[in-house]
N, CA and C atoms as a LAMMPS dump frame, in Angstrom:
ITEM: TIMESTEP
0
ITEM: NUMBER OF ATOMS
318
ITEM: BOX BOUNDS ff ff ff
-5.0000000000000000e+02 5.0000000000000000e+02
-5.0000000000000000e+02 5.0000000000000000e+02
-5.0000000000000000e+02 5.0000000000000000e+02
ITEM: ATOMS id mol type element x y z
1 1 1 N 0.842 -1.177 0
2 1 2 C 0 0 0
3 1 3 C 0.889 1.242 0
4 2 1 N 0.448 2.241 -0.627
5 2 2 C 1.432 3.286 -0.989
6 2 3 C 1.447 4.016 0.314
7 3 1 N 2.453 4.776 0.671
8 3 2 C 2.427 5.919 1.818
9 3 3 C 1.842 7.033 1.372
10 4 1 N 1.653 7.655 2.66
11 4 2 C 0.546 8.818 2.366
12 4 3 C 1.211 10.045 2.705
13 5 1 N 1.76 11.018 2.767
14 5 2 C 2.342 12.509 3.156
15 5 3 C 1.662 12.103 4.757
16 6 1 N 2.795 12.528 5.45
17 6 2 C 2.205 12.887 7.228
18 6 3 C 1.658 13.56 7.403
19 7 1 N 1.573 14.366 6.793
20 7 2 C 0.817 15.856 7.786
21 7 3 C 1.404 17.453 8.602
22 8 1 N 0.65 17.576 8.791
23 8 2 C 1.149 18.754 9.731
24 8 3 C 1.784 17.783 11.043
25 9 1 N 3.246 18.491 11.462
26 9 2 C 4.234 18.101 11.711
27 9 3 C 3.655 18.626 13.738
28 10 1 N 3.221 17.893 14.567
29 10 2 C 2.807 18.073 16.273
30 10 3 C 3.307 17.977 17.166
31 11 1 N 4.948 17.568 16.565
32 11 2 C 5.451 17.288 17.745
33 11 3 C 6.981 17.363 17.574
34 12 1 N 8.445 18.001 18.386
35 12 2 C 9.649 18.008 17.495
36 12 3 C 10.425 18.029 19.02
37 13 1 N 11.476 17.286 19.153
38 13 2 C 11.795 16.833 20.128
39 13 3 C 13.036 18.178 20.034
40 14 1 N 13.531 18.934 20.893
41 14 2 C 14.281 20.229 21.176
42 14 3 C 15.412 19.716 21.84
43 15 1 N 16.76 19.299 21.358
44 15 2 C 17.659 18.905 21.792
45 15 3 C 18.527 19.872 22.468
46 16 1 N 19.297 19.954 23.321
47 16 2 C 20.002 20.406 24.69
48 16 3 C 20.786 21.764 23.103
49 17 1 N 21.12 22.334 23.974
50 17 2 C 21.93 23.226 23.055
51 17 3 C 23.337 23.316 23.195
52 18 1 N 24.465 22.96 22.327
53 18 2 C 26.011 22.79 22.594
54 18 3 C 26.055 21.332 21.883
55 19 1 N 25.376 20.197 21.774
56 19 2 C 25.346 18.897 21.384
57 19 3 C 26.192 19.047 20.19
58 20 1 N 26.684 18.237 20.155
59 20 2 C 28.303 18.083 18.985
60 20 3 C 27.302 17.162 17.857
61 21 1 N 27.335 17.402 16.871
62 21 2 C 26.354 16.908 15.365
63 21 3 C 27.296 16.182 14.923
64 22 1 N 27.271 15.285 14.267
65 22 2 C 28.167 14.865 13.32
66 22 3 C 26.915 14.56 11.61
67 23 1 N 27.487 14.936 10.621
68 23 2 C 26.794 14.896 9.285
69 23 3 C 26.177 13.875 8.771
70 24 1 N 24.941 13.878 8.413
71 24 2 C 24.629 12.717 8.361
72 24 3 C 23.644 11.776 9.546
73 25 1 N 24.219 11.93 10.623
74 25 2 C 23.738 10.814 12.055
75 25 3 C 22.467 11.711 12.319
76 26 1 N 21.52 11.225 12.882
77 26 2 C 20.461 11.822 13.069
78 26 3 C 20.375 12.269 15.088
79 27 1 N 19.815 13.454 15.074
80 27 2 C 20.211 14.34 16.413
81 27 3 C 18.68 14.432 17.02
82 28 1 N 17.546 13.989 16.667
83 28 2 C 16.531 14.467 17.034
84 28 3 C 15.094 13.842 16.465
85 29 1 N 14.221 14.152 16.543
86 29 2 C 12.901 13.359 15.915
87 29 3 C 11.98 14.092 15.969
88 30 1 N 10.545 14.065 14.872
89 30 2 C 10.02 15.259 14.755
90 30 3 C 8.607 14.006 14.735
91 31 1 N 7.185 14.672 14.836
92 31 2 C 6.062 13.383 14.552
93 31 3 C 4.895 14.168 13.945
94 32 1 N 4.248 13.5 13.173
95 32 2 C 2.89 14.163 12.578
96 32 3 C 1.657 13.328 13.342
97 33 1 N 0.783 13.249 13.114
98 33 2 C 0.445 12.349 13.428
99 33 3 C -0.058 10.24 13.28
100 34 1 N 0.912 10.946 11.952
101 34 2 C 0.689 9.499 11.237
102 34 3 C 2.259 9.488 11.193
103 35 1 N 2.909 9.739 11.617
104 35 2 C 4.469 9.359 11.302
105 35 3 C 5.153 10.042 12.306
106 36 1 N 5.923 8.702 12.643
107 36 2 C 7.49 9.864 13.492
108 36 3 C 9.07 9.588 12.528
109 37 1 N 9.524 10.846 12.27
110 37 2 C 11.069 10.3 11.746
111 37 3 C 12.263 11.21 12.618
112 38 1 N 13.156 10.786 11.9
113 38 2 C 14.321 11.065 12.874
114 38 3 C 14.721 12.8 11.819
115 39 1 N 15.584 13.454 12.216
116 39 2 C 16.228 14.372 11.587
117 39 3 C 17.839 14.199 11.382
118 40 1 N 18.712 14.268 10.776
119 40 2 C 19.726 13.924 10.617
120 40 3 C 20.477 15.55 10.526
121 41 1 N 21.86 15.769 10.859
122 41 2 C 22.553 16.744 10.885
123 41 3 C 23.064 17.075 9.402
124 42 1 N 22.996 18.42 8.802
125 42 2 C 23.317 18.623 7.554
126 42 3 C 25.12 18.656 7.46
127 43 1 N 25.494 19.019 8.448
128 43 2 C 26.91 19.201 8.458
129 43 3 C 27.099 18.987 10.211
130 44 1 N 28.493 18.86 10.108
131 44 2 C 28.864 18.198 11.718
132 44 3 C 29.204 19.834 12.317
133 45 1 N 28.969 19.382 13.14
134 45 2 C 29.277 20.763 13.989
135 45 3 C 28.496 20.999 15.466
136 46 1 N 28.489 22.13 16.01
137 46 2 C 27.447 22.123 17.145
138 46 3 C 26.391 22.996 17.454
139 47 1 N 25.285 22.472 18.063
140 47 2 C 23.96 22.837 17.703
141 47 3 C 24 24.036 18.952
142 48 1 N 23.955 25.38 18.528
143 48 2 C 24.024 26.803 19.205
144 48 3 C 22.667 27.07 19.3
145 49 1 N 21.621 26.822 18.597
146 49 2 C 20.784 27.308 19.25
147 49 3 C 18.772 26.406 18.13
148 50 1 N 18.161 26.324 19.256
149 50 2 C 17.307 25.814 19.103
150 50 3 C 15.824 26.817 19.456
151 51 1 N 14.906 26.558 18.73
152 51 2 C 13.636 27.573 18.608
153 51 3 C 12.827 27.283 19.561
154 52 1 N 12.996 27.452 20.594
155 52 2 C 12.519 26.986 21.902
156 52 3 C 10.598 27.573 22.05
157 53 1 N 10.432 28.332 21.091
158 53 2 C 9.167 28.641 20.638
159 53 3 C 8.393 27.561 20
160 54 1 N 8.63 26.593 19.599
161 54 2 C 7.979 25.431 18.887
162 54 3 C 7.708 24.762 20.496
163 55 1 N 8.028 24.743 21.432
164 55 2 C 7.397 24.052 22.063
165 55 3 C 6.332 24.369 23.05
166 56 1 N 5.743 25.674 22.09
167 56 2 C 4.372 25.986 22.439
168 56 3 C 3.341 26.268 21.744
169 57 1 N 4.408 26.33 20.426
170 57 2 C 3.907 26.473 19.356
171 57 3 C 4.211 25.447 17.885
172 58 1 N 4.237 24.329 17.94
173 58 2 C 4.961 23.653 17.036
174 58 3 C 4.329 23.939 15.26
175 59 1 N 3.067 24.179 15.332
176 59 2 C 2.364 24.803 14.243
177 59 3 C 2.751 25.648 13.781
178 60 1 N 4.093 26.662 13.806
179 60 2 C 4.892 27.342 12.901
180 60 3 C 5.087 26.899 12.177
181 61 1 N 6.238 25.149 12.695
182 61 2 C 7.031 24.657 11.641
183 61 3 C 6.128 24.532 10.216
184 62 1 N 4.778 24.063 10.137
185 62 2 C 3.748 24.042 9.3
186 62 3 C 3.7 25.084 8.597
187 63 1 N 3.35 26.196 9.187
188 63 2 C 2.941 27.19 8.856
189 63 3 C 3.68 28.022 8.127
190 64 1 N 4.917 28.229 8.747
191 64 2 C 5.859 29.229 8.395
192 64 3 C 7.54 28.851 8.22
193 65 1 N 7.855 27.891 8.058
194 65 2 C 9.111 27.139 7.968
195 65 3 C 10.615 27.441 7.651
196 66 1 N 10.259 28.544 6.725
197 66 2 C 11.059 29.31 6.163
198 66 3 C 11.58 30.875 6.731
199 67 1 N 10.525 30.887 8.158
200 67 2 C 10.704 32.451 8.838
201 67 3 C 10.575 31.825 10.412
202 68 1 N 9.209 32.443 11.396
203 68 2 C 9.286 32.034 12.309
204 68 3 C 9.248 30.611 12.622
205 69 1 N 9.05 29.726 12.155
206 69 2 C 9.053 28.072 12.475
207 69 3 C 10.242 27.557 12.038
208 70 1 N 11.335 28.077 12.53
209 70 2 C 12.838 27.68 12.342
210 70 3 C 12.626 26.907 13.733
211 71 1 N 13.926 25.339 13.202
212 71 2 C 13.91 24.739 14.228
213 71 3 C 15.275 24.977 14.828
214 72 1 N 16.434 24.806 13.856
215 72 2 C 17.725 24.413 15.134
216 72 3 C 19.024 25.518 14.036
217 73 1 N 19.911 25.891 14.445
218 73 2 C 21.218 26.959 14.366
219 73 3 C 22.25 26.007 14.399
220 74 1 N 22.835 25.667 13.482
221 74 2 C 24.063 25.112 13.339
222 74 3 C 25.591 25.488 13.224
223 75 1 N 26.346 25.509 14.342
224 75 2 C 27.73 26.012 13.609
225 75 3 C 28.28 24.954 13.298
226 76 1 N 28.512 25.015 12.093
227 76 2 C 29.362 23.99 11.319
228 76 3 C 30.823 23.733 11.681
229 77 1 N 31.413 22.71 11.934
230 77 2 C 32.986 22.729 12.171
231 77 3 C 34.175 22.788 11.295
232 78 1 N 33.554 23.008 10.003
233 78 2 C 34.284 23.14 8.521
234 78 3 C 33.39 23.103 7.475
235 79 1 N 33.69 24.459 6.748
236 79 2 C 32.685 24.43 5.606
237 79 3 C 32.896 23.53 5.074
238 80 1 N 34.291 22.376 4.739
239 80 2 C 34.254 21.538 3.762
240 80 3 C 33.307 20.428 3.325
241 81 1 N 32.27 20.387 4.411
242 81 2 C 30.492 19.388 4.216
243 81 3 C 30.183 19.873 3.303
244 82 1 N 29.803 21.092 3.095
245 82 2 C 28.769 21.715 2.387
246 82 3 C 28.998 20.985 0.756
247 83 1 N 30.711 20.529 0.879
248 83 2 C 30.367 20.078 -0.924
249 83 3 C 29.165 19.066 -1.283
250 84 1 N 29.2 18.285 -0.109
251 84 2 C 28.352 16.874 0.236
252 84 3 C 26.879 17.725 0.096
253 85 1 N 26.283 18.313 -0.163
254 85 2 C 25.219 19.117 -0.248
255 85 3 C 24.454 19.195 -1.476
256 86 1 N 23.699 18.212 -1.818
257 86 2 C 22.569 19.055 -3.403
258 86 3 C 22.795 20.243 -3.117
259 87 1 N 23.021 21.143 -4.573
260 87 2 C 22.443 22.604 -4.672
261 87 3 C 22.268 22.249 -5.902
262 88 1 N 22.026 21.504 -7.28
263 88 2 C 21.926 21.309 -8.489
264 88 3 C 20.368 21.408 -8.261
265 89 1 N 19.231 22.217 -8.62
266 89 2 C 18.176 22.16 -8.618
267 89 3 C 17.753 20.637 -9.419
268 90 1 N 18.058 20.653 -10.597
269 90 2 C 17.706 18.967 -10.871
270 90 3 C 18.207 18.015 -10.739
271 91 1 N 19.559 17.822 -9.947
272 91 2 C 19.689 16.877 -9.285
273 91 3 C 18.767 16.748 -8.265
274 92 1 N 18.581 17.561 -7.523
275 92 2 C 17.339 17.773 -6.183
276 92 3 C 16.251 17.075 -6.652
277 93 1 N 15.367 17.622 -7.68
278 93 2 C 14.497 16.925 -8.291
279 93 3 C 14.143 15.561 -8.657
280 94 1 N 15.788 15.053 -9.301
281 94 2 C 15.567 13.952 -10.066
282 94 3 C 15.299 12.413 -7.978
283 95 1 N 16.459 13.609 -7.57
284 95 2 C 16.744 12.401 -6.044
285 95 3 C 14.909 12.836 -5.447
286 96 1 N 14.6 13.754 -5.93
287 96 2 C 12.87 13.862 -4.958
288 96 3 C 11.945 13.088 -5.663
289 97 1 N 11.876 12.243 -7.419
290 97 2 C 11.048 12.234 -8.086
291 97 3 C 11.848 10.047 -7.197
292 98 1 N 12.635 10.031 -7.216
293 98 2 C 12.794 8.577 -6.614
294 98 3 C 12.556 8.327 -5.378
295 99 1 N 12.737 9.597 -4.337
296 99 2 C 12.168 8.89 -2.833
297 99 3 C 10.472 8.857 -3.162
298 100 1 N 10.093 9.744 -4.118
299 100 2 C 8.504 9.407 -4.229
300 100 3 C 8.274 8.298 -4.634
301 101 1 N 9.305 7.787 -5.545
302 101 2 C 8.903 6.187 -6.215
303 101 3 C 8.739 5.37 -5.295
304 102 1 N 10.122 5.416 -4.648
305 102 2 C 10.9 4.51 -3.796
306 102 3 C 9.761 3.938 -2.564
307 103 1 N 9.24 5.331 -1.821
308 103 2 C 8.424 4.912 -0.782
309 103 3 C 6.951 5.502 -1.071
310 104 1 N 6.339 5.503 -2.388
311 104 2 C 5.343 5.3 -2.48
312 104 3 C 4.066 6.341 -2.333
313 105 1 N 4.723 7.61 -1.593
314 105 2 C 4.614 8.654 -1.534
315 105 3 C 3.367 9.563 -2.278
316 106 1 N 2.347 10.264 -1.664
317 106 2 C 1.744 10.759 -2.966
318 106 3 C 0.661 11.894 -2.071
């Protein structure tokens, strides 16, 4: 049976602030109500600061994701991650048009 999109996102677990990231490993977990997943660190480094407003309000992240529903501040420990990073808009695409395949997604 195919998966379904989660939803509006109810719940995001606010990890300690200073926690050492490493790239890749996942630091935290977020839940809709039909799904919980993990979040993984974009680059290693340490987590300075967290939106301590989502946990009265977690309906930003929904809402506004891109402004006030920021979740976590990363200082990176070397820009040299960032190569490891999509920025090719259709590479982005082509890797988004297979996790839809992949897990069924719709």
């Amino acid at each position: 049976m195919p998966r379904r999109w989660p939803g509006d996102i109810v719940y995001i677990a606010l990890p300690p602030e200073g926690k050492k990231l490493t790239q890749g490993k996942s630091f935290t977990k977020l839940e809709s109500g039909k799904w919980l997943g993990k979040i993984s660190a974009v680059v290693s480094g340490e987590l300075v600061e967290v939106n301590e407003e989502l946990e009265e309000n977690t309906q930003l992240i929904n809402e506004d994701p891109y402004g006030e529903g920021w979740m976590f501040k990363i200082k990176p420990d070397t820009m040299d991650e960032l190569k490891n990073l999509m920025t090719d808009p259709g590479e982005i695409q082509e890797w988004l048009k297979k996790e839809i395949a992949e897990h069924g997604m719709k």
